[in-house]
One Martini backbone bead per residue (centre of mass of N, CA, C, O) as a GRO file, in nm:
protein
  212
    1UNK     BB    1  -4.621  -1.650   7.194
    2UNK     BB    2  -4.503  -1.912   7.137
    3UNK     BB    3  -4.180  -2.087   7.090
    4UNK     BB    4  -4.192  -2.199   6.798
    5UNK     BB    5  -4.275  -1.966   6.678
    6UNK     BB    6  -4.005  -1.771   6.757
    7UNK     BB    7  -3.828  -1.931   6.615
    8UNK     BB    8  -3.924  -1.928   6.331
    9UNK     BB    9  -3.877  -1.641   6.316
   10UNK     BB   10  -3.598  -1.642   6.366
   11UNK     BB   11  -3.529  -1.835   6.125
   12UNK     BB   12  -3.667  -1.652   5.905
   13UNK     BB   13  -3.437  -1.400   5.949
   14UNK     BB   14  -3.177  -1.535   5.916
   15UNK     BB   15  -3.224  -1.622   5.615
   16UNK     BB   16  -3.295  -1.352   5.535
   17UNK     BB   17  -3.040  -1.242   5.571
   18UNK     BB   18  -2.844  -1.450   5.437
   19UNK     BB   19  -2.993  -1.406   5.156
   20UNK     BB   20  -2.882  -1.129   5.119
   21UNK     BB   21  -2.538  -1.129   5.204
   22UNK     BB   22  -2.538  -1.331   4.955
   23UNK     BB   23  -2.653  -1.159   4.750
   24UNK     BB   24  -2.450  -0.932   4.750
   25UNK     BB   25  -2.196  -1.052   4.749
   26UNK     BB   26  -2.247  -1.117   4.474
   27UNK     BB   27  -2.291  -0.901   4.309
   28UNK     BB   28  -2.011  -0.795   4.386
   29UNK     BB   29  -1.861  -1.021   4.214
   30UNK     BB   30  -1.970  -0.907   3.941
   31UNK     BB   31  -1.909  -0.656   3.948
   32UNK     BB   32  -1.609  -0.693   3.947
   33UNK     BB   33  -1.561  -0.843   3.721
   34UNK     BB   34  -1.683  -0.674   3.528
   35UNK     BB   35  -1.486  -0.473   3.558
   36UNK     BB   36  -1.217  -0.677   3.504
   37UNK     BB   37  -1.299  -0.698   3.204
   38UNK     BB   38  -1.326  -0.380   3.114
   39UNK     BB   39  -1.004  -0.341   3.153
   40UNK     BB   40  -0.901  -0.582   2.945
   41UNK     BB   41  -1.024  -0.492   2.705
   42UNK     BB   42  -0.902  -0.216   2.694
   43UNK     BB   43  -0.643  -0.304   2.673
   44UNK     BB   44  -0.666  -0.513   2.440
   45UNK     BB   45  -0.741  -0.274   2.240
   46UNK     BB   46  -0.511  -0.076   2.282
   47UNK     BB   47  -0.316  -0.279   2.180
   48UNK     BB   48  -0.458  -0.321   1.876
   49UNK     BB   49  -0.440  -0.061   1.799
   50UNK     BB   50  -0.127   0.007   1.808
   51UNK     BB   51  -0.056  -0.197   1.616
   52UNK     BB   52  -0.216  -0.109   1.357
   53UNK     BB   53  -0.082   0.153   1.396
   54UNK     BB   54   0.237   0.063   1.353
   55UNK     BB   55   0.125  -0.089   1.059
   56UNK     BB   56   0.063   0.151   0.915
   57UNK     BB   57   0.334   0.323   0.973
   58UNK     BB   58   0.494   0.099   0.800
   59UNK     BB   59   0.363   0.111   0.537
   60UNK     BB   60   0.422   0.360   0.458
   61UNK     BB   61   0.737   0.403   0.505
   62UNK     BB   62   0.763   0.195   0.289
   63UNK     BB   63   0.630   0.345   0.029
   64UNK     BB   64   0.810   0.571   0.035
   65UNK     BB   65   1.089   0.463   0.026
   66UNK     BB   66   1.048   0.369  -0.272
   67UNK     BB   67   1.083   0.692  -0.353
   68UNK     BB   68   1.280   0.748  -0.639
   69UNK     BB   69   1.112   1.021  -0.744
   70UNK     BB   70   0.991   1.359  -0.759
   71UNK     BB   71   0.722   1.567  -0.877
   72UNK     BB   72   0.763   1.919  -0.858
   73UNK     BB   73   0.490   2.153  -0.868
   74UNK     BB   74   0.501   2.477  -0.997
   75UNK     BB   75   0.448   2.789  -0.942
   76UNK     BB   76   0.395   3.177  -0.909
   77UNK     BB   77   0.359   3.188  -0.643
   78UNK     BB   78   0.460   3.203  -0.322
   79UNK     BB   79   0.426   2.884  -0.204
   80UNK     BB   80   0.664   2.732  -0.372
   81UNK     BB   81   0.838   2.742  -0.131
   82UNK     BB   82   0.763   2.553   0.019
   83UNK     BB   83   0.678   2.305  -0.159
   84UNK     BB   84   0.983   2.263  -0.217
   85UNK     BB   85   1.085   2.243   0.104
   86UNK     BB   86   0.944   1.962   0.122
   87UNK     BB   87   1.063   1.795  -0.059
   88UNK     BB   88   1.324   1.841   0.028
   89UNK     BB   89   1.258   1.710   0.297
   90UNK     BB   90   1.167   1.427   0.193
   91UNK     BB   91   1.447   1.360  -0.010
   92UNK     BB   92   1.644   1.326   0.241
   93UNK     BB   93   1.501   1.073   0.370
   94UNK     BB   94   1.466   0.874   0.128
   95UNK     BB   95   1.633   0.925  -0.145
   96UNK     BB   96   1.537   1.124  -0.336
   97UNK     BB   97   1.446   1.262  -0.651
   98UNK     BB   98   1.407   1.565  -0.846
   99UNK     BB   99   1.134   1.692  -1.041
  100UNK     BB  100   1.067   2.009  -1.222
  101UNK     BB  101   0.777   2.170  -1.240
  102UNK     BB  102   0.635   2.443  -1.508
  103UNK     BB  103   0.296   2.531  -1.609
  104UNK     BB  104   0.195   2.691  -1.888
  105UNK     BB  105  -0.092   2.921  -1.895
  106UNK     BB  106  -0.290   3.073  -2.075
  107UNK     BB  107  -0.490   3.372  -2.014
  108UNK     BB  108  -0.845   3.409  -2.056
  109UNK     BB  109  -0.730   3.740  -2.092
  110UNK     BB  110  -0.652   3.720  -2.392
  111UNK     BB  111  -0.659   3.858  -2.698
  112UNK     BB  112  -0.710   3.620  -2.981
  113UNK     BB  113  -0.585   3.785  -3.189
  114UNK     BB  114  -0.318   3.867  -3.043
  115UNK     BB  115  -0.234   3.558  -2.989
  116UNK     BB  116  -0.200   3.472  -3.300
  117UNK     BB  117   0.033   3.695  -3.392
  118UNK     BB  118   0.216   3.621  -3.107
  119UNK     BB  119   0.254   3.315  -2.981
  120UNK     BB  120   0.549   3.259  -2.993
  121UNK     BB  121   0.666   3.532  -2.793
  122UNK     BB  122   0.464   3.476  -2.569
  123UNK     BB  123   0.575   3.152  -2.521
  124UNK     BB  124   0.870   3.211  -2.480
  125UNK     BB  125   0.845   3.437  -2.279
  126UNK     BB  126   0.713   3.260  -2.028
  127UNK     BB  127   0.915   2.998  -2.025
  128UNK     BB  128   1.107   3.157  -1.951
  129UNK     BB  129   1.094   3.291  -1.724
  130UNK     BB  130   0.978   2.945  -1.581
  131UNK     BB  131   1.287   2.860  -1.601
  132UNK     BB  132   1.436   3.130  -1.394
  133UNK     BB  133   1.195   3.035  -1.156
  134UNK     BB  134   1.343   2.743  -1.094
  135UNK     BB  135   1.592   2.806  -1.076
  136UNK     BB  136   1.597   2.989  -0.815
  137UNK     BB  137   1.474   2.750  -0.656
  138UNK     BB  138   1.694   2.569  -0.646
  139UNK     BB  139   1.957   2.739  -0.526
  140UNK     BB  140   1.848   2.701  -0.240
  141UNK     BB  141   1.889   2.357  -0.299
  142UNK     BB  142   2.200   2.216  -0.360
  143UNK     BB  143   2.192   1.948  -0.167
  144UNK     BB  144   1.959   1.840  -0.373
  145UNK     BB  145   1.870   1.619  -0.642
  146UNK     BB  146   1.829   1.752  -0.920
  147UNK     BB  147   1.757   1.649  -1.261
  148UNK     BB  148   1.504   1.849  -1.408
  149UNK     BB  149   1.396   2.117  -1.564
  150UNK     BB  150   1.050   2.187  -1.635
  151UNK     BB  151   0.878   2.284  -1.938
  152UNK     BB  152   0.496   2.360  -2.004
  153UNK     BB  153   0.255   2.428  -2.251
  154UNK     BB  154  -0.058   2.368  -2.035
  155UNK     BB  155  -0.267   2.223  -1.824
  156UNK     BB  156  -0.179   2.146  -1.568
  157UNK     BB  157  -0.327   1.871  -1.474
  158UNK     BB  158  -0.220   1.746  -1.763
  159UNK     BB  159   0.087   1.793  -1.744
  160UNK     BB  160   0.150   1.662  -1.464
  161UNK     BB  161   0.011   1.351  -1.555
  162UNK     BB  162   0.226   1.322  -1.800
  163UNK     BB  163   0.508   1.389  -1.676
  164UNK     BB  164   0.471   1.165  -1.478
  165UNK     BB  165   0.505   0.958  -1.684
  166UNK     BB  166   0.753   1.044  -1.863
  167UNK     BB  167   0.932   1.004  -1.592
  168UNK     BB  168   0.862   0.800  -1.376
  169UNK     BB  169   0.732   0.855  -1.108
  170UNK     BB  170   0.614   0.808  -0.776
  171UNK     BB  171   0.557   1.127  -0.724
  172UNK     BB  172   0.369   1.393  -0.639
  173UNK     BB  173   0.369   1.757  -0.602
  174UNK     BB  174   0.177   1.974  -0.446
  175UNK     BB  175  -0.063   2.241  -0.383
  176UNK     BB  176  -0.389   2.301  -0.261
  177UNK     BB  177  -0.408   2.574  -0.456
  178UNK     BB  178  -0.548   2.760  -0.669
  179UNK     BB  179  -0.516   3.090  -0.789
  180UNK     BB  180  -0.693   3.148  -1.037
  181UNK     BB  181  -0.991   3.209  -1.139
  182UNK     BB  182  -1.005   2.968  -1.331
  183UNK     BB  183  -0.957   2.776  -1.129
  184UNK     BB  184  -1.211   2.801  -0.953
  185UNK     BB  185  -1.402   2.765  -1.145
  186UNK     BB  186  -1.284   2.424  -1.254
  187UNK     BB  187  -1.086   2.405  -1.025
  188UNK     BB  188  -0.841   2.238  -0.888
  189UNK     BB  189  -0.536   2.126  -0.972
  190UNK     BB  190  -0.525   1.932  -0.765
  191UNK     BB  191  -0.806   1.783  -0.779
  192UNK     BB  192  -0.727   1.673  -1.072
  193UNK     BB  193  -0.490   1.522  -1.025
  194UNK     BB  194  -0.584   1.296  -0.806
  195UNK     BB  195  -0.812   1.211  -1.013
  196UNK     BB  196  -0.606   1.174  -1.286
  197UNK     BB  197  -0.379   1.011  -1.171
  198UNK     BB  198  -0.134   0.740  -1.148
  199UNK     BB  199   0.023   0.885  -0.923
  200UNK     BB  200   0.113   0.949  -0.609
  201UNK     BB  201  -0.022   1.218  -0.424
  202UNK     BB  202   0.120   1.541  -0.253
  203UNK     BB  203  -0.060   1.784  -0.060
  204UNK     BB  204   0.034   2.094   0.022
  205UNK     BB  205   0.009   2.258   0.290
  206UNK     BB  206  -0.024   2.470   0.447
  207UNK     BB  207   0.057   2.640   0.776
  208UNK     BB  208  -0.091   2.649   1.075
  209UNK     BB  209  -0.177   2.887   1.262
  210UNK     BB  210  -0.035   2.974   1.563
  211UNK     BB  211  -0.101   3.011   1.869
  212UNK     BB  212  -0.015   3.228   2.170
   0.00000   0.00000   0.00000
């Protein structure tokens, strides 16, 4: 090999390593740039999530705090203790009055004819009963102003749609699930409340088994 050569050989291995390790570094400062746009990003991103999620908890609360009636619609299950405990716990924080109410209907197993001969003495008794099952649930609760109970007999989601607007209510509270096998055959009574309530209606649901 000539010296000329050798040299050639030569200048072309430095040119090679060297636009490697030229070639490398820029590689690596591309990855380095993208690592650190894609951590900006997710900060950026991190950031306008929390303003979003704190901008929609301020909407809601601002929602709520506006509401000063709520009606509070119990049936004769267990739960309604639950669901009145809820209401009374939400209108102590933002300042608002309950109006009570329990929709009596009459049991599609009652039979019409002896129905038709005593109906009013049926539904007198129902009545009553109804309203000093809704006393004994205020006296629970002395310390919140409830405004008034309310007996009505008909259908539940039609008696508290119209009561609710009747009363001019904010807000509507009821439990999750209707009760009787007639609400299972024909929806339960929050959903049917939800679906045709012009107002807001607000769904308590038990409280989840906790593991132990």
């Amino acid at each position: 090999m000539t010296g000329d050569a050798a040299i050639q050989i030569g200048t072309a291995m430095f040119l090679s390593r060297g636009t490697l390790c030229g070639g490398t570094a820029l590689r690596s400062r591309m990855v380095c740039a993208r690592a650190n746009g894609m951590r900006a990003a997710r900060k950026v991103s991190s950031t306008a999530h929390g303003k979003a999620r704190a901008s929609r908890v301020a909407y809601a609360v601002k929602c709520v705090s506006i509401m000063k009636r709520i009606l509070v619609c119990l049936d004769a299950s267990p739960r309604a203790p639950f669901v009145l405990a809820t209401a009374v716990d939400l209108a102590g924080r933002i300042g608002a009055r309950l109006c009570l109410l329990r929709a009596v209907g009459l049991p599609p197993e009652i039979d019409q004819e002896v129905l038709a001969r005593t109906a009013s003495d049926v539904i007198e008794t129902m009545m009553t009963k109804a309203k000093f099952e809704l006393e004994t649930l205020a006296k629970a609760h002395s310390l919140i102003e409830i405004e008034g109970l309310h007996v009505h007999v008909g259908t539940p989601w039609d008696t508290i749609c119209r009561e609710a607007t009747s009363l001019d209510c904010d807000l509507v509270m009821l439990g999750s699930h209707g009760y009787s096998g007639f609400d299972r055959i024909l929806g339960t009574t929050a959903a049917k409340v939800v679906n045709h309530c012009d107002r807001s209606v607000f769904v308590v649901r038990p409280l989840p088994a906790r593991r132990s």
